[in-house]
C-alpha positions, 0 to 999 in steps of 0.5 A: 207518590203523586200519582197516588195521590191523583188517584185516591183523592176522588176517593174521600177528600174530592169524592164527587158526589159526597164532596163535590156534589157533582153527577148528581142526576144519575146518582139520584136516578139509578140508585134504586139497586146495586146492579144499576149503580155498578153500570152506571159507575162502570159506564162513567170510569170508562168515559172519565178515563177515555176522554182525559187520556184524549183530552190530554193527548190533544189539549195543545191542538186545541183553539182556546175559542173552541175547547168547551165543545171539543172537549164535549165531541171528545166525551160524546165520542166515549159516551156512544162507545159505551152505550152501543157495547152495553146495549149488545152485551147487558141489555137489561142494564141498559134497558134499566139505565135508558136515558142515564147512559146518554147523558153522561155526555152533560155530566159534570165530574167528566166535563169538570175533570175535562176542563179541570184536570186533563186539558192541563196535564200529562197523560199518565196523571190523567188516567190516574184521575180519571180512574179515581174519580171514577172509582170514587163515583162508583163507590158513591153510588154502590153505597147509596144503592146499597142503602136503598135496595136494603131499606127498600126491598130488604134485598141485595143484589137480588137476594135477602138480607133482611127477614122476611117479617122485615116490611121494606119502607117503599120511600127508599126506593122512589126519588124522595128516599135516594135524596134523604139516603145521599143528604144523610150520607154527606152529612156523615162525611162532612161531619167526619171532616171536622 
């Protein structure tokens, strides 16, 4: 039961992006569309699950001087993984992603999980946090894409959603429009709280 519960917290009650307000630079950044969003999660889960499992395996071999940048080699590692394999097998996600695969690397979701979670517990609950984070970022910012890809060019994933009288609000697709589209929904989410 535990387990589950590591792994369906990152869900709602510690959502990263929506709770904890963490890895908000991609999620501003490449929400524009559900595709971008759907690469970057997956790019993210892959590199929470990864490291945690790692961090976790390591963490007693590891000078407290020193655990910060071991734990960021550790990331950087996955990050490089990640980012040559999408680069070989989806170009074009790459491509539209650019400089956002990289920076997972200073993502605060895998370094706080890093330092919060792995370095101080098993593996097993490792990869179950790692993989509901993850899952949880995702569903962030597929919702957040999704919103944005609809209101901005009455679209999803490509195909028409909306009428074609539907005149899309440009607004939704640049920076200003994924700040209104995220605020709103994490007042949503706060005010479901109380």
């Amino acid at each position: 039961m535990k387990l589950m519960k590591e792994f369906t917290k990152g869900f709602i009650k510690e959502n990263p992006v929506f709770v904890m307000a963490l890895g908000l630079c991609p999620t501003l950044a490449v929400t524009t569309s559900v595709e971008n969003a759907i690469g970057m999660g997956f790019a993210a889960t892959f590199v929470l699950v990864f490291s945690n499992i790692f961090i976790s395996l390591i963490k007693n071999f590891i000078p407290a001087k020193v655990r910060i940048p071991a734990y960021i080699v550790v990331i950087a590692s996955f990050v490089t993984i990640i980012d040559m394999v999408m680069h070989a097998f989806v170009p074009a996600l790459h491509k539209n992603l650019g400089l956002f695969i990289p920076l997972i690397v200073v993502n605060c979701i895998i370094l706080g999980r890093a330092e919060a979670f792995a370095g101080k517990n098993n593996v097993i609950r490792s990869i179950f946090d790692g993989l509901g984070m993850g899952i949880g970022f995702t569903i962030a910012i597929i919702v957040i894409g999704a919103i944005r890809e609809i209101l901005g060019a009455g679209q999803l994933l490509g195909f028409d959603v909306l009428p074609q009288t539907y005149k899309p609000v440009l607004v939704a697709i640049l920076a200003p429009g994924a700040f209104l589209v995220m605020g709103l929904l994490m007042g949503l989410m706060n005010l479901k709280k109380k």
